[in-house]
C-alpha positions in Angstrom: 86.8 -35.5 198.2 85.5 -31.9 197.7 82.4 -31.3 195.8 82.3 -28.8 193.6 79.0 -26.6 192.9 77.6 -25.8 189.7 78.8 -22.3 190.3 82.4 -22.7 190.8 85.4 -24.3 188.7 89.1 -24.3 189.8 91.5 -22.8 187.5 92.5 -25.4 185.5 89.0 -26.5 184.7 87.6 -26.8 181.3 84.5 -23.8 181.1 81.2 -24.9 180.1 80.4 -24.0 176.2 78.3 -21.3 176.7 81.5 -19.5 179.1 84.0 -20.4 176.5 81.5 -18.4 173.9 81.1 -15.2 175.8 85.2 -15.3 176.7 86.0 -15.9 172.9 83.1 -13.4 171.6 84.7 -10.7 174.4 88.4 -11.5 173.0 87.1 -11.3 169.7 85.7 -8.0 170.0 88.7 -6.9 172.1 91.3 -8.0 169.1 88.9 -6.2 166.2 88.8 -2.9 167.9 92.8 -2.8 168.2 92.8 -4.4 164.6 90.3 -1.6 163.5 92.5 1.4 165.4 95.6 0.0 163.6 94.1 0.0 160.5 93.0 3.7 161.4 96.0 4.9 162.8 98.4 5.7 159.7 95.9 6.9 157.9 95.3 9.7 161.2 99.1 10.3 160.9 99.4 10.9 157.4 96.7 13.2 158.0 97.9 14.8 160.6 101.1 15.1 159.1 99.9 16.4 155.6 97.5 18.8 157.8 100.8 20.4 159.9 102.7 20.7 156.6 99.9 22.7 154.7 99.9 24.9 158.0 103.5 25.5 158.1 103.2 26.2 154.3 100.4 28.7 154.7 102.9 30.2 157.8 105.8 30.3 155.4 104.0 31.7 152.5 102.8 34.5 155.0 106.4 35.3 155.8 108.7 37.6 153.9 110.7 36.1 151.4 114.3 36.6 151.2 113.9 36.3 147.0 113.3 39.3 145.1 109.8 39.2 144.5 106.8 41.4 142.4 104.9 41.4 145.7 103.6 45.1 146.4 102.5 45.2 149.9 101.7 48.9 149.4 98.5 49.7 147.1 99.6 51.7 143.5 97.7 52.4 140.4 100.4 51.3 138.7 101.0 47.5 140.0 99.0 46.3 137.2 102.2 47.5 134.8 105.1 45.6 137.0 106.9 43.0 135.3 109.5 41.0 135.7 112.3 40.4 133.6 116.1 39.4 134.0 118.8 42.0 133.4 122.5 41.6 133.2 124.0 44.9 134.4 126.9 46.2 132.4 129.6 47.4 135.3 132.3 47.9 132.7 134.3 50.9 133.4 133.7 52.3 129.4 130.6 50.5 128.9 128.8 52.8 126.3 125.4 54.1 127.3 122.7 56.7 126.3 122.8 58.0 129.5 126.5 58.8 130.2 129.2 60.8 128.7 129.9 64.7 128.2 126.4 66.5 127.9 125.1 66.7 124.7 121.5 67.3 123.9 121.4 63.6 122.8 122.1 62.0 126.4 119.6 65.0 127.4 116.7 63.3 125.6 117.7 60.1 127.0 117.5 61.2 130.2 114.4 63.7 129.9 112.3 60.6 128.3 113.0 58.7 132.0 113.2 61.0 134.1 110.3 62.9 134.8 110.3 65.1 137.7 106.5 65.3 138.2 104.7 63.2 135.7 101.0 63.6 137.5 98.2 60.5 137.5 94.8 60.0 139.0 93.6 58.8 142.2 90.6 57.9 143.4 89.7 58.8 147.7 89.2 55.0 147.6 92.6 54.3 145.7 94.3 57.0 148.3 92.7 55.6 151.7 93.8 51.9 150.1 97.6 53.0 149.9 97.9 54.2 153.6 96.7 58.0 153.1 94.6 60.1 154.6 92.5 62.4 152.5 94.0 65.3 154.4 92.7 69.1 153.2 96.2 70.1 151.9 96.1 67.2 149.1 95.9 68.3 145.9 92.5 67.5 143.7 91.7 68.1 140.4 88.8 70.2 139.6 85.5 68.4 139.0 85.4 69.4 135.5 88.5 68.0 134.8 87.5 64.8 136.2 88.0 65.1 140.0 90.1 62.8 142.0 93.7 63.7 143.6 97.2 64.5 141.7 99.6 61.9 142.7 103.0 60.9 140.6 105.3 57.4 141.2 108.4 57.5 143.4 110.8 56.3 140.3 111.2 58.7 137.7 111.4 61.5 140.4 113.9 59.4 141.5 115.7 59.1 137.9 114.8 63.0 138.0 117.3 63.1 141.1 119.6 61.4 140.1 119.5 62.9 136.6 120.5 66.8 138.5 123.7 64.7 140.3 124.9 64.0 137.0 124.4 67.4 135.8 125.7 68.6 138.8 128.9 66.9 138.0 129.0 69.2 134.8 128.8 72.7 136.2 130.4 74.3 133.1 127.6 73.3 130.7 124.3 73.0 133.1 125.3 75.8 135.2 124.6 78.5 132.7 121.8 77.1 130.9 119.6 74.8 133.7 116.6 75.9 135.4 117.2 73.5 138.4 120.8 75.9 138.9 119.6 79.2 138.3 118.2 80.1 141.9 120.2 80.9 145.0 123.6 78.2 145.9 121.3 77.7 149.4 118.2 76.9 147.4 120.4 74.6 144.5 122.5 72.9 147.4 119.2 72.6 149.3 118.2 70.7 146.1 121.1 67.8 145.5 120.8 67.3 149.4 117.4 66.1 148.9 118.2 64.1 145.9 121.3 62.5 147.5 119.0 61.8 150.5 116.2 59.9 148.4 118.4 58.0 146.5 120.1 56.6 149.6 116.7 55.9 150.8 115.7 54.2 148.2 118.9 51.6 147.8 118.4 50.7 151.1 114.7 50.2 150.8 115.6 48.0 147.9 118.9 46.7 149.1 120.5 44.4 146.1 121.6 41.4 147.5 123.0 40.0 144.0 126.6 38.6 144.5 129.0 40.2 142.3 132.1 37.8 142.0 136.0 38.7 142.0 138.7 37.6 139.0 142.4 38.2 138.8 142.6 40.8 136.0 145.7 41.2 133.8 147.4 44.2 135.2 146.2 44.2 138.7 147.6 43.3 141.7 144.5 42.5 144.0 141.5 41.2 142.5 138.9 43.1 140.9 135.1 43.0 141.4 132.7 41.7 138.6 129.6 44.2 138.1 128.3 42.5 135.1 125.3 40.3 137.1 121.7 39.6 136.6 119.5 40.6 138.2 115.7 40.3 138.5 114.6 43.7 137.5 110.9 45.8 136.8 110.2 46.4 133.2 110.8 50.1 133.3 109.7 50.7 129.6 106.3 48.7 131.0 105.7 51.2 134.1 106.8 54.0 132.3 104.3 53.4 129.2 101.7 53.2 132.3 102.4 56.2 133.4 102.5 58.3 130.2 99.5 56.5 129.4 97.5 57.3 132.6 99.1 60.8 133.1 96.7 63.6 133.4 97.4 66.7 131.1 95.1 69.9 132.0 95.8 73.5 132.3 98.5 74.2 135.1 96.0 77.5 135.8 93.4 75.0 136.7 95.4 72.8 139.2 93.7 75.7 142.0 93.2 75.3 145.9 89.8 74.2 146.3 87.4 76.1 148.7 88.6 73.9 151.5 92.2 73.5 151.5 94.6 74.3 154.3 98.1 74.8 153.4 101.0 72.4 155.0 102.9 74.5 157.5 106.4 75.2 155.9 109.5 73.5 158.1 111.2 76.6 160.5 114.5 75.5 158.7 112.8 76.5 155.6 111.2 80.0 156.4 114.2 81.7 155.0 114.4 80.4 151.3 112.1 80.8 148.4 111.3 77.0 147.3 
């Protein structure tokens, strides 16, 4: 018969108290740290998973949008005055507007009130640097006694103004005699609607509409015909352009001068040739 020492204790035999203590205390331990950590864990996951979806969200927002938005990436004066507001256009063949129709000085005044050629503001060298210019020594500044700063004017009622000659231009017979913009040289006039048609193509595609205009059958047509009349989400015009008149700077024309350091822009070579 073996003898077993006070040390040693087959497999199957029962462990003293103080053994079975420690193993349980060990197990114990053991079983409250995995307890703990499942406890822990969904609380790490929702937080890592609320965590990753405010990142992508601060990503997305980053992004461009494919919605029309008020967003203006490049600095203006005028962003204060942009507002939104929806529009249904009127696309009807006869629609009756202000602005259309055989010349009369009625449509004139309609036109002349949003169209402004050059409709001049202020800006400030901090303003101008801000929008992506360079205070260059052929910009035009107003005279310190007239308040200083540089002329500048916004892109859209020159644009208006552009598309304000095509229409004209489409009425030789009564503008042709009597308009300013068609008295100089047929170079210098077709010189003129080139640039207009070129700025207003410029300017759709900058701003390309992706509205959906539907199609109907339409009594009397064969293949169907395109719906125009859809809204849109448009700029309060009447806002920026009550910004503008209110902002625009009116001093003597003799007092718009080159300053002491100005350096004229070289004139294009295509150019040389026409008085402009």
């Amino acid at each position: 018969m073996v003898k077993h020492s006070s040390q040693y204790f087959p497999v199957n035999a029962v462990d003293n108290d103080n053994e079975e203590e420690s193993f349980s205390d060990a197990e114990r331990l053991r079983a409250g740290r995995l307890h703990g950590i499942l406890r822990v864990w969904p609380m790490l996951s929702h937080g890592t998973l609320i965590f990753t979806s405010i990142l992508f969200f601060a990503l997305w927002m980053g992004t461009p949008s494919p919605h029309l938005h008020d967003d203006i990436p490049i600095y203006s004066p005028a962003s204060g005055a942009v507002e939104s507001t929806i529009v249904r256009f009127n696309g009807t063949l006869d629609f009756p507007s202000i602005y259309r129709g055989p010349p009369s000085p009625e449509i004139d005044a309609a036109w002349a009130r949003i169209a402004h050629d050059v409709l001049p503001t202020r800006m400030s060298l901090e303003e101008m640097l801000k929008a992506g210019e360079v205070d260059s020594p052929s910009k035009v500044k107003y005279p310190p006694e007239f308040g200083g700063g540089f002329m500048v004017s916004m892109e859209a009622p020159h644009q208006l103004h552009c598309l304000n000659l095509l229409r004209k231009a489409s009425w030789p017979e009564y503008y042709g005699p009597k308009d300013v913009s068609f008295q100089d040289t047929p170079e210098v006039v077709r010189l003129h609607l080139d640039h207009c048609i070129e700025m207003i193509r410029q300017n759709l595609m900058c701003n390309a509409d992706v509205t959906t205009i539907t199609w109907d059958w339409v009594k009397g047509h064969n293949i169907p015909y395109p719906n125009f009349n859809t809204r849109h989400q448009c700029r309060n015009y009447e806002k920026i352009l009550d910004w503008a008149v209110e902002h625009a700077v009116h001093i003597p024309q003799s007092a718009v001068t080159r300053v002491k350091d100005t350096v004229d822009m070289p004139l294009p070579p295509h150019l040389m040739h026409v008085d402009v």
